[in-house]
C-alpha positions as CSV (number, residue, x, y, z in Angstrom):
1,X,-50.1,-84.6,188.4
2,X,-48.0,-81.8,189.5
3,X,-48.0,-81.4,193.5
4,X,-48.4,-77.9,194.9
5,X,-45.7,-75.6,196.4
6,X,-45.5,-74.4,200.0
7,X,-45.5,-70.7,198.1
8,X,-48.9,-71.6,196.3
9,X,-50.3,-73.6,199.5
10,X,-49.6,-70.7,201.9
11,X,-50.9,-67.9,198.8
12,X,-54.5,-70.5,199.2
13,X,-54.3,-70.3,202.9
14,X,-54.1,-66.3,203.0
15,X,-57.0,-66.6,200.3
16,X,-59.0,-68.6,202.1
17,X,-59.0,-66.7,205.4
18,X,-59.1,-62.6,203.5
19,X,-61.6,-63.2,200.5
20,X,-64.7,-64.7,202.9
21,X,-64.0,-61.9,205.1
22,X,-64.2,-59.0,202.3
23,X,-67.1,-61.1,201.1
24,X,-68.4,-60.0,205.0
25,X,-67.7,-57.1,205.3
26,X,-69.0,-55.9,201.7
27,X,-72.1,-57.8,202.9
28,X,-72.4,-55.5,205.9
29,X,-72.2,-52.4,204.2
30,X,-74.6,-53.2,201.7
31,X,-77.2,-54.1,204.2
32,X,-76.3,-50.8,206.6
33,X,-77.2,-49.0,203.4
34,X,-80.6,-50.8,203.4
35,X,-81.1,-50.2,206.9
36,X,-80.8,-46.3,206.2
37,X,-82.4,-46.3,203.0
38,X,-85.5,-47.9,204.2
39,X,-85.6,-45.9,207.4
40,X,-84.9,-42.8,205.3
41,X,-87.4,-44.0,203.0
42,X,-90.0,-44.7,205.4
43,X,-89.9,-41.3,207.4
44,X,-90.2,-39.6,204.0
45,X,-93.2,-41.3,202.7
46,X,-94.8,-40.5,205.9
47,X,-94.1,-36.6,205.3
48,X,-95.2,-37.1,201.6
49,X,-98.6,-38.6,202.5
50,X,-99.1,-35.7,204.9
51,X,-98.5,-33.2,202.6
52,X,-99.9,-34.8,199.6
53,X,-103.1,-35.1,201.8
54,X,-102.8,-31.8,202.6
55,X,-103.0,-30.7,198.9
56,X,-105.7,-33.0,198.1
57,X,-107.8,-31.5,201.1
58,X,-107.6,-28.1,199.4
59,X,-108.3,-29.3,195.6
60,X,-111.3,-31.0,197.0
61,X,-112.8,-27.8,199.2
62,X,-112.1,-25.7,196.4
63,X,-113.5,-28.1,194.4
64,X,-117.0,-28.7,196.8
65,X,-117.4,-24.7,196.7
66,X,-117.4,-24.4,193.2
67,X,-120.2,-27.2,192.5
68,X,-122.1,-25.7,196.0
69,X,-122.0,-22.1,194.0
70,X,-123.0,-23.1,190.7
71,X,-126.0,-24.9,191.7
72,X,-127.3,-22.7,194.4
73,X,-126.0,-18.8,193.4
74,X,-129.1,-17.2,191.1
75,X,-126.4,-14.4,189.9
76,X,-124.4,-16.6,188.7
77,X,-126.4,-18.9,186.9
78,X,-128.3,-15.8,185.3
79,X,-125.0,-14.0,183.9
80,X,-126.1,-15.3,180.5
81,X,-130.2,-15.2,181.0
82,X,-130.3,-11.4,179.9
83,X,-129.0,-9.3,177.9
84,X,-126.0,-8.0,177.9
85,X,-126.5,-4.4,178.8
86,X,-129.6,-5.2,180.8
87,X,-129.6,-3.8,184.2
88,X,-130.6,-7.7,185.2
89,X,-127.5,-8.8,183.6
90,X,-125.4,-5.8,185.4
91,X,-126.4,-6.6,188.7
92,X,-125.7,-10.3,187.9
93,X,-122.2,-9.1,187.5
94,X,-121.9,-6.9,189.9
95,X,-123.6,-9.6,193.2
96,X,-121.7,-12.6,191.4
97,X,-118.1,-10.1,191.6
98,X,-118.8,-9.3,195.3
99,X,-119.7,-13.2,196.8
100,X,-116.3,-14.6,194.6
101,X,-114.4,-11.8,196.0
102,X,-115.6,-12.0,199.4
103,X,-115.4,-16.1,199.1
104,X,-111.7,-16.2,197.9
105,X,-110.5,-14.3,201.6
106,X,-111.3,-17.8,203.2
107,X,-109.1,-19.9,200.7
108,X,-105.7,-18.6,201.3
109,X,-104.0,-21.2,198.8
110,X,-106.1,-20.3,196.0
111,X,-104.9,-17.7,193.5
112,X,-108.2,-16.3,192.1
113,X,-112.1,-17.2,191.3
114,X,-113.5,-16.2,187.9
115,X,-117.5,-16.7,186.8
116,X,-117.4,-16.3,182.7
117,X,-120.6,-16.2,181.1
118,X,-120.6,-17.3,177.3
119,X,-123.6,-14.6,176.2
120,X,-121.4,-11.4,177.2
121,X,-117.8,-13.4,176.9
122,X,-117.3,-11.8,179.7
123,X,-114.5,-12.8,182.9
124,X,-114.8,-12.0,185.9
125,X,-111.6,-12.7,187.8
126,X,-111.7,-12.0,191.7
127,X,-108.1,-12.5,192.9
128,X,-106.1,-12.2,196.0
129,X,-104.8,-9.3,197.2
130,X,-101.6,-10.0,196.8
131,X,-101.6,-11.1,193.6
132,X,-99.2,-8.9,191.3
133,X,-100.9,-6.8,188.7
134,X,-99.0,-8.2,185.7
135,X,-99.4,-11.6,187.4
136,X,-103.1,-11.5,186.8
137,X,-103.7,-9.2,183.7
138,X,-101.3,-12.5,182.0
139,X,-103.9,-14.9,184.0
140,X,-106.8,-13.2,182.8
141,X,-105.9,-12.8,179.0
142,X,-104.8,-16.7,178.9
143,X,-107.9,-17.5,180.7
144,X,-110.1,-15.3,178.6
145,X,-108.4,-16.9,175.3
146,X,-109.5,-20.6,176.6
147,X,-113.0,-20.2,177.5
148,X,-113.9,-18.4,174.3
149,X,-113.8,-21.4,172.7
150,X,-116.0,-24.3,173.7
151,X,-114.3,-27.3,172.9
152,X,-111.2,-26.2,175.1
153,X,-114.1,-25.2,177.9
154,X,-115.7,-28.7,177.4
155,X,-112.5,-30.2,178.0
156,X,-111.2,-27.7,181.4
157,X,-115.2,-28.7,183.1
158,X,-114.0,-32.3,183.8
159,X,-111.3,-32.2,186.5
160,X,-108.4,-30.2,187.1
161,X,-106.2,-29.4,184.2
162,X,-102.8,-28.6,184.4
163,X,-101.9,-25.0,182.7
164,X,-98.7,-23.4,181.7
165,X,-97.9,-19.6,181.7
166,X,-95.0,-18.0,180.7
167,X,-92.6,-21.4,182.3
168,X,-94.9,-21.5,185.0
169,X,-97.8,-24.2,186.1
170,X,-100.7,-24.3,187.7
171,X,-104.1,-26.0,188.5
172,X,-107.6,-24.6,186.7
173,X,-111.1,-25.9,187.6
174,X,-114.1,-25.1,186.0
175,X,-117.4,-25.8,186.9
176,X,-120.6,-25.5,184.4
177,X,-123.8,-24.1,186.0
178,X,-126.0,-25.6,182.8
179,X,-127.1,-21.9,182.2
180,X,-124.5,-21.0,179.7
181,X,-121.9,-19.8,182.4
182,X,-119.3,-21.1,184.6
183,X,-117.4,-20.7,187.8
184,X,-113.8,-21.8,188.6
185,X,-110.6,-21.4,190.6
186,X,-106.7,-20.9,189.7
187,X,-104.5,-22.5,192.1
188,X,-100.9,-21.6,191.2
189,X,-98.9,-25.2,192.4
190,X,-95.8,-22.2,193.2
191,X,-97.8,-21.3,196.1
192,X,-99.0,-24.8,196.8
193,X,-95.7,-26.5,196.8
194,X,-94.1,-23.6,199.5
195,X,-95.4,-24.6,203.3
196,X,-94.0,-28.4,201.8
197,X,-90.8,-26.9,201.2
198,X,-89.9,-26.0,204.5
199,X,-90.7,-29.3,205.4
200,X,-87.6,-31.7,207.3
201,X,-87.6,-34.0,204.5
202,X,-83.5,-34.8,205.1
203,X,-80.5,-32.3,204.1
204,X,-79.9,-31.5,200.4
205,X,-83.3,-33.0,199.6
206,X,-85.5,-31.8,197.0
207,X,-89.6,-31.6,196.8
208,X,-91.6,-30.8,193.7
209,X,-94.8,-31.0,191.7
210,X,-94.0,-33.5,188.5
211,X,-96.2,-34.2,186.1
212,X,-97.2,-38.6,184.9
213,X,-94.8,-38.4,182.4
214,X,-91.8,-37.4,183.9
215,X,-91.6,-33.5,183.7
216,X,-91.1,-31.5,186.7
217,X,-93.6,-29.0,186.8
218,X,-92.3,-26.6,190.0
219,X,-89.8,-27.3,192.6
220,X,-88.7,-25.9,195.9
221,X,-85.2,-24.1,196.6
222,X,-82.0,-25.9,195.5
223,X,-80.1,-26.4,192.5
224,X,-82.5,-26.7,189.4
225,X,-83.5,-30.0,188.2
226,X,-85.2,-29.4,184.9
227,X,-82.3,-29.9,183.1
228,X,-80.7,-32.6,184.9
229,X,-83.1,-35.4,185.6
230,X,-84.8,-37.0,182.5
231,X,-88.4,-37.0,182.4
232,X,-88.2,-41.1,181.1
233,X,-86.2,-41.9,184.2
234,X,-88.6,-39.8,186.7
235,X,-91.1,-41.3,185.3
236,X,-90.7,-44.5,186.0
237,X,-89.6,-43.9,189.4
238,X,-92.8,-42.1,189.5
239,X,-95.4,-44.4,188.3
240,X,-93.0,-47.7,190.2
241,X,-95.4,-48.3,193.2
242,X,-94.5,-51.9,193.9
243,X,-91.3,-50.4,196.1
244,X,-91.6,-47.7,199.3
245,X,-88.7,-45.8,197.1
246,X,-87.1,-45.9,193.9
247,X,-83.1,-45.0,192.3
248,X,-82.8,-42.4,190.0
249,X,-79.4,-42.7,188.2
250,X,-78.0,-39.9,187.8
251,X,-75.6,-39.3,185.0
252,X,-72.3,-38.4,187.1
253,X,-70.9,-40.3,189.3
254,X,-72.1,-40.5,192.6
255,X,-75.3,-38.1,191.6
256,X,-78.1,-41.4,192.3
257,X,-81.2,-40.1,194.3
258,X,-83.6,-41.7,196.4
259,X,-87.3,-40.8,195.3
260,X,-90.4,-40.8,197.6
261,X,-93.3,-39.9,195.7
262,X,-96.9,-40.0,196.2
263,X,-99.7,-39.3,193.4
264,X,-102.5,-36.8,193.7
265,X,-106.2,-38.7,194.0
266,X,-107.5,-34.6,193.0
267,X,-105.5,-33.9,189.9
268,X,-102.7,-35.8,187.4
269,X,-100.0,-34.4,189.5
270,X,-97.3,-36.0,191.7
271,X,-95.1,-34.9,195.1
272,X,-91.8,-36.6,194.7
273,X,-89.0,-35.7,197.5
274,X,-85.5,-36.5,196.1
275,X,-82.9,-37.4,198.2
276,X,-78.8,-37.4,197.0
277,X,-77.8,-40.9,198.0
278,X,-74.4,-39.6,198.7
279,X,-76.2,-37.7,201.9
280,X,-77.9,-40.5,203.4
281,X,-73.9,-41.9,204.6
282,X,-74.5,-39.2,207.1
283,X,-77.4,-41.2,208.6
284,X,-75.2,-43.5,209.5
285,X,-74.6,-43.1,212.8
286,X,-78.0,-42.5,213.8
287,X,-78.2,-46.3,213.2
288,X,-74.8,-47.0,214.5
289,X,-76.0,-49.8,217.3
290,X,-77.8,-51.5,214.2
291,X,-74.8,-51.2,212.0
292,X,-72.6,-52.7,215.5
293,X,-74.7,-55.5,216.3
294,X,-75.2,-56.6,212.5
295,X,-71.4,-56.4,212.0
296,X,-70.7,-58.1,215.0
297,X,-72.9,-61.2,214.2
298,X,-71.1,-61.5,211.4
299,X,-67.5,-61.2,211.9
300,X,-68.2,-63.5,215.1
301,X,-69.6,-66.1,212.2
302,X,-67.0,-65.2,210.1
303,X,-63.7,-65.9,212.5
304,X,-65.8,-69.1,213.7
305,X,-66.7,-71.2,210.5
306,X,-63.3,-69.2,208.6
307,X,-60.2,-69.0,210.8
308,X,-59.4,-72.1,212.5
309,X,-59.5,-74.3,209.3
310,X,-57.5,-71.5,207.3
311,X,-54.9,-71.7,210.6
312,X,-54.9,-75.2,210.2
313,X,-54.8,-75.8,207.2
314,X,-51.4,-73.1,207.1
315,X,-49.8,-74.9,209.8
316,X,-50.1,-77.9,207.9
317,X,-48.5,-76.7,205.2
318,X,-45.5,-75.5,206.6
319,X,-44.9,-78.6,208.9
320,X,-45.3,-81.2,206.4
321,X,-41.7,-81.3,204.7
322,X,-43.3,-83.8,202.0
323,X,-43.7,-79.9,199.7
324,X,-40.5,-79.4,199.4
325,X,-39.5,-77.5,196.1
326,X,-36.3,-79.8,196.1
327,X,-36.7,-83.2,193.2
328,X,-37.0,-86.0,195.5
329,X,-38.0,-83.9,198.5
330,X,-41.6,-85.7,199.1
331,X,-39.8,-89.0,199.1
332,X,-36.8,-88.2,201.4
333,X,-39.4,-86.5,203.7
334,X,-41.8,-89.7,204.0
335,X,-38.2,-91.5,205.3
336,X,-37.1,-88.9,207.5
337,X,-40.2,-88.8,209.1
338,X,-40.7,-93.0,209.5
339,X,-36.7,-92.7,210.8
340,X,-37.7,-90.2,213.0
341,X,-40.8,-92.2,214.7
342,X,-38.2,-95.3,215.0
343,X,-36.0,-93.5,216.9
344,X,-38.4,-91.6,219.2
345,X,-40.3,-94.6,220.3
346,X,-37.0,-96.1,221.2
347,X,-35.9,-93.3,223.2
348,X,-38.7,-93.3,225.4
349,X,-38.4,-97.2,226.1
350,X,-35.0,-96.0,227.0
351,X,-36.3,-93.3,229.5
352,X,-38.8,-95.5,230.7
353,X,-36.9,-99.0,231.0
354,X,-33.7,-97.3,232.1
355,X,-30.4,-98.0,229.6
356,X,-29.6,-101.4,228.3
357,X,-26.4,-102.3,226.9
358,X,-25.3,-100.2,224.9
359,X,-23.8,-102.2,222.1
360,X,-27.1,-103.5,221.8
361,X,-29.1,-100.4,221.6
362,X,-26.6,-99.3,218.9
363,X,-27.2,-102.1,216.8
364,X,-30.9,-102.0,217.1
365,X,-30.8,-98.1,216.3
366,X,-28.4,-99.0,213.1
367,X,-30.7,-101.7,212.3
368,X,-28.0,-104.7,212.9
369,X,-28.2,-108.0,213.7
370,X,-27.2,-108.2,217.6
371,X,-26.5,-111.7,217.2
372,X,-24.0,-111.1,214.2
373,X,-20.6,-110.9,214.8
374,X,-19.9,-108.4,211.7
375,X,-22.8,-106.3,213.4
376,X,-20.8,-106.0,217.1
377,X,-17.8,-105.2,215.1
378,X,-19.3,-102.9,213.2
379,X,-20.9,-101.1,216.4
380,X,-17.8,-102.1,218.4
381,X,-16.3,-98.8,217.9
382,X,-19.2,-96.2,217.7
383,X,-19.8,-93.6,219.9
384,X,-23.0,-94.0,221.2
385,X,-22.9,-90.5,223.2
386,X,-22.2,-88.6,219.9
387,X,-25.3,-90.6,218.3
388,X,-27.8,-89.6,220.7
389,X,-26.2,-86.0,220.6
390,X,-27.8,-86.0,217.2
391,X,-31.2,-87.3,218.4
392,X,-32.5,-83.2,219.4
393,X,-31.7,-82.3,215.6
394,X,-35.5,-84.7,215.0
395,X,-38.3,-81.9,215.8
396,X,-40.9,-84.0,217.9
């Protein structure tokens, strides 16, 4: 079996003593970056519950008025009960125009009211004020379009439907009054998704309406995403509840997000926040004692369990001459060192015991027979001074 070098024995050594500590320190990043991404995580959700909440509370008001008016408003449910051009059916119009109009001034985050009644196939749209004249005429005509035909308005009188215009979504509710008309609202999710937006959800972050499957259906200020995160992939991290967040990879490198999303109990709609995982390093110090004490533990571990049997085991390696590159050198090191034992324990009977004669010590130290002639003349004319000279060169 071939023996190992002092080269390859020190090169195991350094090993031993760097690796465990990268394996640490790797360790310790990995779990600061847990640290923030939960905390970062956590204060997130809590922002997106509020504010999904929020948007739910609205959905559902909106929602209460419309069942409270088409149960208990007589215009209403007599736009379709007369005529045409009846003066009943007129002032039907007229009474059910004023009470939406006058209704939608209390519901700020609501785009419009409308009563249609299927007899006339007539709309009546009462919008906010500030709603833009093109803006509404575009509404109205879409709207119009929809409720003509009655399997689309079977279909819009179950919950909220989701309703596209021109690149832009919004939320429709209708409401049938089981008199041949109905009454609904038009939330635009552009107005909706605004008051969120200024929101402290963390730097570079992102909030938006998404739809279940994946496609972003309005977004607040900051770089587009339409065309950059795949609807598969925000899916998934959508519709994942098991975690408090989820990754979404992002095709560069270094373009991962953190996603905090939360789904609507009012409408098949979803608030997501996205956060750049490349910003949340600069949470980092917010957590800095954490991140101290958590390192600290560790590389306190790490120099106790790792360092003094790496150190030992170097200092054996270079002390032990029995490695020696050289053919032969394990051998001639095992009888250096049994040579060198002889002669220290000898030397400290000397020191202790005080100096015997001299001839004699030199034969016992040459391993002769102090009884043998041949051995006294063999010692007679050594120079005992110039032997122990050489005893120092023996590294005790």
């Amino acid at each position: 079996m071939r023996k190992t070098t002092l080269r390859s024995r020190l090169i195991l050594g350094f090993g031993a003593v760097i690796v465990p500590l990268l394996v640490l320190l790797m360790y310790n990043n990995w779990y600061a970056m847990q640290v923030v991404r939960y905390q970062v995580a956590g204060s997130n959700q809590n922002l997106v519950r509020m504010s999904m909440d929020q948007v739910d509370s609205v959905l559902e008001e909106t929602d209460k008025y419309l069942s409270k008016t088409a149960l208990q408003d007589p215009d209403l449910t007599s736009l379709s009960s007369y005529p045409s051009d009846s003066p009943e059916a007129f002032f039907a119009k007229v009474n059910t125009l004023n009470q939406l109009s006058g209704d939608i001034a209390y519901y700020s985050e609501i785009e419009a009211f409308f009563a249609y009644g299927t007899q006339a196939k007539e709309l009546l749209l009462a919008p906010q004020e500030k709603l833009g004249y093109d803006k509404k005429e575009q509404f109205k005509a879409r709207l119009e379009q929809m409720l003509d035909d009655s399997g689309v308005r079977s279909l819009l009188v179950k919950k909220w439907t989701l309703l596209e215009t021109d690149g832009e979504y919004s939320l429709l509710r209708v409401v049938d009054t089981q008199y041949g008309s109905y009454v609904g609202a038009w939330v635009d999710l552009g107005k909706l998704l605004k008051p969120l937006d200024s929101m402290e959800f963390g730097d570079n972050s992102q909030v938006l309406f998404a739809s279940p499957n994946g496609r972003i259906l309005t977004q607040g200020s900051g770089e587009p995403l339409a065309g950059i995160v795949s609807p598969p992939d925000l899916q998934k991290a959508l519709t994942d509840s098991g975690q408090p967040y989820n990754i979404l990879r992002g095709e560069a490198a270094g373009s991962d997000s953190m996603v905090v999303s939360r789904p609507s109990h009012a409408a098949d709609i979803y608030l997501a926040v996205l956060q750049p995982e490349r910003s949340l390093l600069e949470k980092l110090p917010a957590f800095q004692r954490l991140i101290y004490a958590t390192s600290a533990r560790f590389s306190r571990a790490g120099r106790v369990s790792v360092l003094p049997p790496a150190l030992d085991y170097a200092s054996r390696a270079q002390a032990d001459p029995r490695h020696a590159e050289a053919p032969g050198g394990r051998a001639c090191g095992e009888a250096g060192a049994v040579e060198a034992r002889r002669v220290y324990g000898h030397q400290r009977y000397v020191q202790r015991y005080g100096p015997a004669d001299q001839a004699f010590e030199d034969r016992y130290l040459r391993r002769t027979d102090p009884d043998a002639e041949s051995g006294a003349e063999a010692s007679s004319g050594a120079d005992s001074s110039a032997f122990f000279y050489e005893l120092p060169q023996f590294d005790f």
